[in-house]
C-alpha positions in Angstrom: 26.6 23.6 15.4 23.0 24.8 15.7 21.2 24.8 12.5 24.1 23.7 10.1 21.4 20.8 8.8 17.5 20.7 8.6 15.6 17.9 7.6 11.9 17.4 6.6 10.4 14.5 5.0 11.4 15.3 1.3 15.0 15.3 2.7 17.7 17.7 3.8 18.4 21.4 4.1 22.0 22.5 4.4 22.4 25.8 5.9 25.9 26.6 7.1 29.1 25.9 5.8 30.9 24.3 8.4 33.1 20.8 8.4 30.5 18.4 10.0 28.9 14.8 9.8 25.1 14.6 9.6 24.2 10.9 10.7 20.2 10.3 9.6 20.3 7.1 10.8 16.6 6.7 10.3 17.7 6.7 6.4 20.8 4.9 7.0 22.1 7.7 5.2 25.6 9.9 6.6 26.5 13.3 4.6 30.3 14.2 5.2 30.8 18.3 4.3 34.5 18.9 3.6 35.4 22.6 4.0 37.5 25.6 5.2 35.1 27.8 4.9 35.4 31.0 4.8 39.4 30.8 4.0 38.1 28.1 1.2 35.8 29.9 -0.7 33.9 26.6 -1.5 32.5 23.7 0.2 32.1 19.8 -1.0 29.7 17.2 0.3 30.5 13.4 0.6 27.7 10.9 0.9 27.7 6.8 2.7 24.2 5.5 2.0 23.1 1.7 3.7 21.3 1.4 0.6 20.1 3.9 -2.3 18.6 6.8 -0.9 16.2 8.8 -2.8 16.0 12.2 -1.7 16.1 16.1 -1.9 19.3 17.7 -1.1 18.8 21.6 -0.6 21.9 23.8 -0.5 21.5 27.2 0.8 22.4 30.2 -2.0 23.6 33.4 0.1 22.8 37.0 -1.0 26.5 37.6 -0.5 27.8 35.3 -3.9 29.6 37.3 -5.6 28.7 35.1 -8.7 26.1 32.3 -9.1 27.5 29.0 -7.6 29.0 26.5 -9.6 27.5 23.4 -8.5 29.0 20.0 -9.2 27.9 16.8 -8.9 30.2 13.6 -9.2 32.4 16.1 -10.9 29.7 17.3 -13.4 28.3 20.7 -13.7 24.4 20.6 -13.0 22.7 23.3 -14.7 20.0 24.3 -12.6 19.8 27.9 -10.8 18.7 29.5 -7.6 17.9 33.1 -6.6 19.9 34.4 -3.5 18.4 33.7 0.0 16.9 30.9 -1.6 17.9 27.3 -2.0 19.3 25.1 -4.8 17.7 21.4 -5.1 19.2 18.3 -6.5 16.4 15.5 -6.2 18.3 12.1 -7.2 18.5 8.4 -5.6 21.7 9.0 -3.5 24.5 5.8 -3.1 27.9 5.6 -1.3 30.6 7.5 -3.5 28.1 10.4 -4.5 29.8 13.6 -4.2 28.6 17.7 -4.4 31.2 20.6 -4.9 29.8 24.1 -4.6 31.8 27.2 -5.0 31.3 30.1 -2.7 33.1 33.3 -4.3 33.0 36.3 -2.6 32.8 40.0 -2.9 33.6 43.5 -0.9 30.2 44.8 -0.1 29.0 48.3 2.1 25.7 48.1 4.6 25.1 51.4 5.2 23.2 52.5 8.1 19.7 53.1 6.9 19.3 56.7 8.8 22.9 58.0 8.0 23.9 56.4 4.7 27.8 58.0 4.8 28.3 55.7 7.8 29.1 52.2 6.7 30.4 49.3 7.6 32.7 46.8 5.0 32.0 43.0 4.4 33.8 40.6 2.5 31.5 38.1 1.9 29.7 37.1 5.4 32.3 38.3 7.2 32.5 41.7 8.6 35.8 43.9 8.3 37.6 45.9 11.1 40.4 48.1 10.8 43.3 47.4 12.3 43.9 50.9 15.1 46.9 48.8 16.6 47.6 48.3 20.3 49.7 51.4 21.3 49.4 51.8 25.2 47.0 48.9 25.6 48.0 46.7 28.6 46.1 43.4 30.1 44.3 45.6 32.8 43.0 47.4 30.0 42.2 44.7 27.9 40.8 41.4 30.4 39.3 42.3 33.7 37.4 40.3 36.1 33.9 42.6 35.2 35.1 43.4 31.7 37.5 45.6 30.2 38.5 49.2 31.9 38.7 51.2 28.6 41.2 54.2 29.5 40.2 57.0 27.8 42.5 58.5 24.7 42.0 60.5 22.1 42.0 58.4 19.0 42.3 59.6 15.4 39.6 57.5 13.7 40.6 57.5 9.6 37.2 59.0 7.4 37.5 57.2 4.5 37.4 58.9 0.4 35.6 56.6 -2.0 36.7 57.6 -5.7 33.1 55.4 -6.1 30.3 53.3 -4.5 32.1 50.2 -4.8 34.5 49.5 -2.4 36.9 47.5 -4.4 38.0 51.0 -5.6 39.5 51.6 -1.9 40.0 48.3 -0.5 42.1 46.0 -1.7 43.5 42.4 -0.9 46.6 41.9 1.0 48.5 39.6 1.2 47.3 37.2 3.8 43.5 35.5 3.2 40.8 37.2 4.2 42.8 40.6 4.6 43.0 44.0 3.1 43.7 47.4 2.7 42.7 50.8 2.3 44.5 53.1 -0.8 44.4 56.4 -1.4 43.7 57.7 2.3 45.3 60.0 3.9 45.8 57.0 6.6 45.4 54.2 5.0 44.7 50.9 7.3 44.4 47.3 7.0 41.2 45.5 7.6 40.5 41.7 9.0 37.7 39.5 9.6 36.3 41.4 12.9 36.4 38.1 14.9 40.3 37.9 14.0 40.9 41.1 16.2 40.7 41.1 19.8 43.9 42.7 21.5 43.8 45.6 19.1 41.7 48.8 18.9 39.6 48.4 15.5 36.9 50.6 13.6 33.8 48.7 12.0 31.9 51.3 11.4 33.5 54.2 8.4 32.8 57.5 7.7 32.7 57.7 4.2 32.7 60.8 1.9 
């Protein structure tokens, strides 16, 4: 929960996307933020106010939008703008019943490492993709142990990846649960999750891409 809210004397930061309650009681001001986030590729902000609060309210634009956010307030469109890794400002006098929708869309993106550009790594938004290597021969002692896991050593054939292009929408694509995917046109193709979604399974982060 570290970090999800700032607060200076102009008013508040909001840096994470995460369900929460912020109580600034000093203010007699509470801030309610409604998500799912990352399965709801948006986020909404509900606001209770003692009195009329005026204030800045600072939502943090990511460098991983796949679009500029659509900002919303009391179901209206604001039209005001942002650069990524910056942060979008709505200055008004804040009352009970106020309300902010913002809409996160996201997009495949590759990090490659910076001294070996063909090895790279898949992201969806924040959120870092695995593939899936499965679980053949895996067994709790070599999974959970009291010191760590006791990896027993097999040869593994790691898939090396084809890219018709540099965008990897033109190898990846969405499966059918959220946040999922997979590879086409591989000679092993593989599906990919959210990397904290896999922990009983061997998985590859890192690709090697030709």
């Amino acid at each position: 929960m570290d970090s999800i809210y700032w607060r200076d004397e102009q008013g508040i930061y909001v840096n994470q996307f995460i369900a929460s309650e912020l109580d600034w009681s000093e203010k007699g001001l509470k801030l309610r933020q409604e998500t799912r986030f990352p399965e709801e590729q948006g986020t909404s902000f509900a606001v209770t106010a003692a009195k009329p609060v005026q204030m800045a309210l600072r939502l943090r634009i990511p460098s991983w939008l796949e679009t500029s956010p659509t900002v919303k307030v009391n179901g209206k469109p604001i039209e005001a703008s942002a650069s990524p890794g910056s942060y979008l400002t709505l200055t008004r006098t804040w009352k009970t019943g106020d309300r902010v929708e913002m809409a996160l869309p996201m997009r495949l993106t590759i990090e490659a490492m910076p001294d070996e550009p063909q090895t790279q790594a898949v992201l969806y938004g924040p959120l870092v993709l695995a593939g899936d290597l499965g679980g053949d021969g895996l067994t709790d002692q070599a999974t959970i142990g009291q010191m760590g896991p006791r990896v027993n050593r097999a040869t593994l054939e790691i898939p090396t990846i084809h890219a018709p292009s540099a965008d990897p929408a033109s190898w990846i694509k969405p499966a059918a649960k959220p946040l999922t995917f997979h590879t086409t046109g591989q000679a092993k193709d593989v599906d990919l999750a959210p990397l904290n979604s896999i922990y009983d399974k061997r998985y590859v982060v890192y690709w090697q891409v030709a």
